[in-house]
N, C-alpha and C positions, 0 to 999 in steps of 0.2 A: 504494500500500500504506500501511497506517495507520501510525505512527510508534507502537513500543512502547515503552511507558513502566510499567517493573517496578513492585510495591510499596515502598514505602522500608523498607532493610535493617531498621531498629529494628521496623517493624510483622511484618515476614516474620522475625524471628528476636527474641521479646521476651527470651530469656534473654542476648543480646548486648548490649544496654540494664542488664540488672542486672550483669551481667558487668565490662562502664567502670564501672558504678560503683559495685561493690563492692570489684573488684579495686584499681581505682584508689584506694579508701580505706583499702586493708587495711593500711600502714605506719603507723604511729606517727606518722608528721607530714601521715596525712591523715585519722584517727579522728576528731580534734577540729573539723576542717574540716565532718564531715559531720555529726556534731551540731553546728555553727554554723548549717552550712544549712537544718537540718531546723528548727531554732528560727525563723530570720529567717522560713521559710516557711509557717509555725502563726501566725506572730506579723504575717505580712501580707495584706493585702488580696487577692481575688484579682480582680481585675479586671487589673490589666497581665497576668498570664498569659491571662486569656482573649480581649483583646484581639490576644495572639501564634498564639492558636492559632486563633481564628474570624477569619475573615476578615471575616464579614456584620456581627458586632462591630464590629471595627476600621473598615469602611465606614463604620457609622453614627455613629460618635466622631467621622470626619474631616469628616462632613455638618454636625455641629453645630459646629465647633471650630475645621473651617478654614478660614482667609479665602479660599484657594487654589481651595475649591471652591465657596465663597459668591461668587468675583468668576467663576468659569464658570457659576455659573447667573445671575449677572448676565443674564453675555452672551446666553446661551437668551431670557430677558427683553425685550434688545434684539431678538434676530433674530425672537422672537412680536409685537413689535411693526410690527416690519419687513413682514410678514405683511399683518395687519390696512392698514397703510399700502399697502400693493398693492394692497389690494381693492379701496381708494378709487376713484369718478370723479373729473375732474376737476372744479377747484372753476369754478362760474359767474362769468361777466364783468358787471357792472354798469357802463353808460356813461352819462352823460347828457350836453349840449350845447344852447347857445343859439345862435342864429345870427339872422340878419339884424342887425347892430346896428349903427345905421347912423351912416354919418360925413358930414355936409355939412348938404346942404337932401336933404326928402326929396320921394318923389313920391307921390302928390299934397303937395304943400307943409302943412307943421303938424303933421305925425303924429310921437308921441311916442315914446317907448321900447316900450313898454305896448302900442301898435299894431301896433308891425312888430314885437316879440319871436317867435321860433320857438324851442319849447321841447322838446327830443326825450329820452326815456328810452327806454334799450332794453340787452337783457340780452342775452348769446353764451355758449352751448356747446359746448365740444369733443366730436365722437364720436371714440374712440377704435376703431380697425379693423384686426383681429389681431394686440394688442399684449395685451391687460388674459390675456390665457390667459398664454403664455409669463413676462410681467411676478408674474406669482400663483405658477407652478408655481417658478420661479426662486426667489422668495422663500422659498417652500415646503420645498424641497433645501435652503438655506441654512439653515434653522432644524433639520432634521434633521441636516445638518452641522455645524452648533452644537452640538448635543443630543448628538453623537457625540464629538466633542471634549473635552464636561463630562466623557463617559463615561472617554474616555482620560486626562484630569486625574486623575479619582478614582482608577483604575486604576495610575498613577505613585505618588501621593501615598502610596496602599496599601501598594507596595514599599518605598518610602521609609521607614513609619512602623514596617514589622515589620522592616526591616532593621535599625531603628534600635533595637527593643526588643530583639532577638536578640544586636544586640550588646552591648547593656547585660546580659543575661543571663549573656552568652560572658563579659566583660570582669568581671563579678563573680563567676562560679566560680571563672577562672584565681586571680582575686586573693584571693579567697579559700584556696585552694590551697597559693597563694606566701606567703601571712605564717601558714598553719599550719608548711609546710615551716624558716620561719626561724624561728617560734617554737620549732620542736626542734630546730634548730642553733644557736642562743642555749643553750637547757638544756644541751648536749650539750657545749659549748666552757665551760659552766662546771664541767661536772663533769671535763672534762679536766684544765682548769686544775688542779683539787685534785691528779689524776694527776698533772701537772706538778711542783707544789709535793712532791710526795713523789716525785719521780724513778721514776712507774712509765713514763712514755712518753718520749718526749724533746722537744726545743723544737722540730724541724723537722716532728714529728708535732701538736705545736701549733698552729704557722706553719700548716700545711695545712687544720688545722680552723676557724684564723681567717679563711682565704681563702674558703674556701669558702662561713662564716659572712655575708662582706661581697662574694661575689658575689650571694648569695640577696637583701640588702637592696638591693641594685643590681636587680634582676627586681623584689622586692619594690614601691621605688620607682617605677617605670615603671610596673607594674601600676596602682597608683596612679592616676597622672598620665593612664592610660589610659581607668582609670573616670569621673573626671571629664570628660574628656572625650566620652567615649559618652553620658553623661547631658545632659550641656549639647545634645548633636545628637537626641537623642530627645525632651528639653523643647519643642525647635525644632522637629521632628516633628508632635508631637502636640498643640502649642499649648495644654501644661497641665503644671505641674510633674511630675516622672518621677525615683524616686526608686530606682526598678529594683525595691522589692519586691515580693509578689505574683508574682511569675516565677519558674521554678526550670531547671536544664538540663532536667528533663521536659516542659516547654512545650517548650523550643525543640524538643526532639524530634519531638513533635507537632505542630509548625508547619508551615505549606506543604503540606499532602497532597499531593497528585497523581492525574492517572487513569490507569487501568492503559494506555491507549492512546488516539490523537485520530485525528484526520482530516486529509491532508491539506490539505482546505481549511479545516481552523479556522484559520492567517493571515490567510486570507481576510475572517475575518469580527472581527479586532481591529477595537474603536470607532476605533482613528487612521486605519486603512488605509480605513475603511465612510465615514470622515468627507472622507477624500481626495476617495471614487469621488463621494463626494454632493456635493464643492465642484466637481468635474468637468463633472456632471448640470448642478448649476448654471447653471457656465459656457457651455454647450452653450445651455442656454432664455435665456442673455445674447446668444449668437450668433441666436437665432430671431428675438428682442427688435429686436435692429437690424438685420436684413435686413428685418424687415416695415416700417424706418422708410422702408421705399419706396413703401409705402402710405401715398399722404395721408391727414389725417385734415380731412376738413371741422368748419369751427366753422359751426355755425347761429346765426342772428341776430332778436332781434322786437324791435321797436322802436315806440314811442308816439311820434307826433309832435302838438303841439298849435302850431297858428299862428296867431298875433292879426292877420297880414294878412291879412285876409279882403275887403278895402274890395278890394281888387284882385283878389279872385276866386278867393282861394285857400281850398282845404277846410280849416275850423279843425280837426278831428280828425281822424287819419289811423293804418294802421299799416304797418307797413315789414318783410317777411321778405328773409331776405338770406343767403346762405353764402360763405364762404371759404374754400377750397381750397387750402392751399402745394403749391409745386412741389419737389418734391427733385430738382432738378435737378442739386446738386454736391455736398451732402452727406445721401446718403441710406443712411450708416451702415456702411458699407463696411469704414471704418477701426475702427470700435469690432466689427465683426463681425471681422474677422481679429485683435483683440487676446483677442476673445474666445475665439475657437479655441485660439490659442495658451495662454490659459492654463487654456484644459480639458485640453490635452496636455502641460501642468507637471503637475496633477494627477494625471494617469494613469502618468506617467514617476518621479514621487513616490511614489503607492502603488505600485509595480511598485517598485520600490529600497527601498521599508519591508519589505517583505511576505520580498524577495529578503535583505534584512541579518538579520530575524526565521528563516528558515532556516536558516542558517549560525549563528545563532546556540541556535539549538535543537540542532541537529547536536552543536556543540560542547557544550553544556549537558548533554545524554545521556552523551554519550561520559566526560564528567567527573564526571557521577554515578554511572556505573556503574566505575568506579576507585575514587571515595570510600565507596561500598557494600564492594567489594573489602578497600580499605584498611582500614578500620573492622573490619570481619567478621575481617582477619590478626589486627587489634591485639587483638581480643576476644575471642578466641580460643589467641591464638599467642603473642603479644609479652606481652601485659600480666600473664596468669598466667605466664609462664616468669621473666619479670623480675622479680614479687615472689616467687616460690619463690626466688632467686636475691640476693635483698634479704635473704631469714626467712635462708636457709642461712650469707651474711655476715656478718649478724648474731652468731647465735648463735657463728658460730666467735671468731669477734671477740672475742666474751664471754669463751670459754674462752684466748683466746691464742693460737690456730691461723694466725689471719692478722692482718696490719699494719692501720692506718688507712688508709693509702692505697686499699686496696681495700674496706672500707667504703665509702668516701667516693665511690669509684667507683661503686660497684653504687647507692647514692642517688643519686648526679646521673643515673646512665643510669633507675634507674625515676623520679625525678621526671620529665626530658625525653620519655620516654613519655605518663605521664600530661598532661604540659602539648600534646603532639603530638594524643593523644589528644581533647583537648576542644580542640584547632585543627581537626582532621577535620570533629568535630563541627558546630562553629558554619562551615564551610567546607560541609559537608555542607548545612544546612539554607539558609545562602546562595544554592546554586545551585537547593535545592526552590524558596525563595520566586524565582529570579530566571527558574525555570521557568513558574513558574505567573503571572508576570509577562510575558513571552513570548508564553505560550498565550492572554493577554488573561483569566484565571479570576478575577480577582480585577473586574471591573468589574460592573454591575448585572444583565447579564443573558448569560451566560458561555454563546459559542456550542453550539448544540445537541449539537453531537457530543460533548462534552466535561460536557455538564450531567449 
């Protein structure tokens, strides 16, 4: 049965999408947040956002940019050449030789160098006999397992590099978020202050707005320290400065599609697992390879002989065919075939344990998407409007003197922790789309048919 894979919550429900982030803006310490964004997002490029959202994109940036993928087509390079080197005959034997050269007295007595010299030239070929097929096709398989490998390279590199802009995305809303929220507990603690100074609150309703004031720049900090760090591993990434603009939480939204359903066997057909079966193939036309080294291979032989002894009767010009034969007598490949075997069945014991981890991990991948669709849909619905009705209403009592600061201060930290839960869902959510479709093998050049 196909594995069903829903639409992603934000495309199946777009008012849940304006909802986080409407709702999510509608306090006073996240208004200004979202004209910040709206500004940084007019005022930047887009191209990092399209890079999150297209995949075909993002491929073709890592084509030109990554060494990662420039040292896997090396390789393809090598194993095409590997190829052409197969097809080869062997190369010819040139031998030449003098002979008679004589030591003493000779006979008949006086004769020089020049007289008795024999002077023979002669060239050898190997035929080769039920090797040059298996030795070609081997080759063959290897360079498509090459081929397939580059595939699976690209295919990581991909996850890697949208993982990496998604969190520079995630890590610059929250922070964004966190120094609006402290920018109006900064205002707020100074207009207390004045309350203070004229005995309308007291010092420990101070105290509390202090605390609160310099836990925010404690989130605040980290957030920080957070961004920069996201940027430095996306720079790394993407083998190009990344400055995270040009992206907005609407990309990341858009990031990772999905198909409503697969096959199956599309594990079957990931480039890592295809690259296995094909170093298997391989190995198998390695085993053919030296079981036929049981079949001698004769070298044929022509030779030119030219001989200055002639005074003796011998024929000055002659020519000479000749073959050799080896015997495989002891080693006629036995060993290299049985190493052969064996590691066409690493191969196959490899891809059966990829294929069997990629399962279990899709499994779990579903299962966890279909909670943070769940989760999402509560908070968009449920949680995030009942907590800013719940914000507006503390508020204004506040205003009027009906309730303490402490409960202010409360009903803020519980909708901020929302909103920050909220864009954790988020950027968690799109995580598991991109670590989906990383799984499924959809991000490599030519994304199994069931899936396309």
């Amino acid at each position: 049965m196909p594995t069903r894979i829903s639409r992603p919550l934000l495309a199946r429900s777009p008012a849940i999408l304006g909802a986080l982030v409407a709702i999510g803006l509608a306090t006073t310490a996240a208004v200004p947040a979202a004209r910040a964004e709206g500004a940084r997002d007019a005022a930047a490029p887009p191209e990092l956002g399209r890079l999150l959202r297209d995949a075909g994109a993002l491929s073709s940036w890592l084509r030109e940019h990554g060494p990662a993928i420039a040292a896997a087509g090396a390789r393809v390079a090598q194993a095409r050449a590997d190829v052409a080197s197969a097809k080869l005959l062997p190369n010819p034997v040139l031998d030449t030789s003098v002979s008679d050269m004589v030591l003493g007295a000779t006979n008949p007595p006086g004769l020089r160098f020049v007289d008795t010299a024999i002077l023979t030239f002669g060239v050898s070929e190997t035929i080769e006999i039920g090797k040059r097929g298996p030795r070609i096709d081997g080759a063959g398989l290897r360079l498509d397992g090459t081929r397939k490998e580059a595939d699976a390279e690209l295919l990581d590199r991909v996850a890697i590099a949208r993982s990496a802009l998604g969190r520079v995305v995630y890590v610059r809303a929250k922070q964004l978020v966190l120094e609006d929220a402290l920018t109006s507990a900064r205002r707020a603690t100074e207009v207390e202050r004045s309350r203070l100074e004229q005995g309308a609150i007291s010092g420990t309703d101070y105290d509390r707005m202090e605390l609160e004031r310099m836990a925010l720049e404690t989130d605040a900090a980290r957030s920080r320290s957070e961004v920069t760090g996201a940027l430095a591993f996306c720079r790394a990434a993407l083998f190009a400065p990344c400055d995270g603009v040009g992206a907005s939480l609407g990309d990341l939204d858009a990031a990772a599609p999905l198909p409503e359903s697969v096959s199956p066997t599309t594990l079957d057909k990931r480039p890592d697992v295809l690259a296995l079966r094909l170093r298997s193939q391989a190995s198998q036309k390695d085993r053919v390879l030296a079981e036929r080294r049981a079949i001698p291979d004769p070298t044929l032989r022509l030779a030119y002989t030219h001989d200055r002894l002639v005074i003796s009767g011998d024929q000055q010009n002659t020519l000479t065919v000749g073959v050799m034969v080896p015997l495989p007598m002891f080693d006629h490949g036995q060993a290299d075939a049985a190493r052969a075997t064996s590691r066409a069945q690493e191969f196959d014991h490899t891809a059966r344990a990829v294929v069997a981890g990629a399962r279990s991990d899709l499994d779990a991948l579903v299962s966890r998407r279909a909670y943070l669709e769940d989760a999402l849909e509560r908070l968009g619905t449920t949680a995030l409007p009942k907590s800013a009705g719940v914000l507006a209403v503390t508020q204004r009592a506040f205003t009027q003197g009906q309730v303490g600061l402490t409960d202010l201060l409360l009903a803020r930290r519980a909708h901020l922790a929302l909103l920050v839960s909220a864009m954790d869902l988020r950027f968690e959510y799109f995580a598991v789309r991109s670590e989906l479709r990383h799984v499924l093998g959809l991000d490599g050049p030519e994304p199994p048919k069931e899936i396309q």
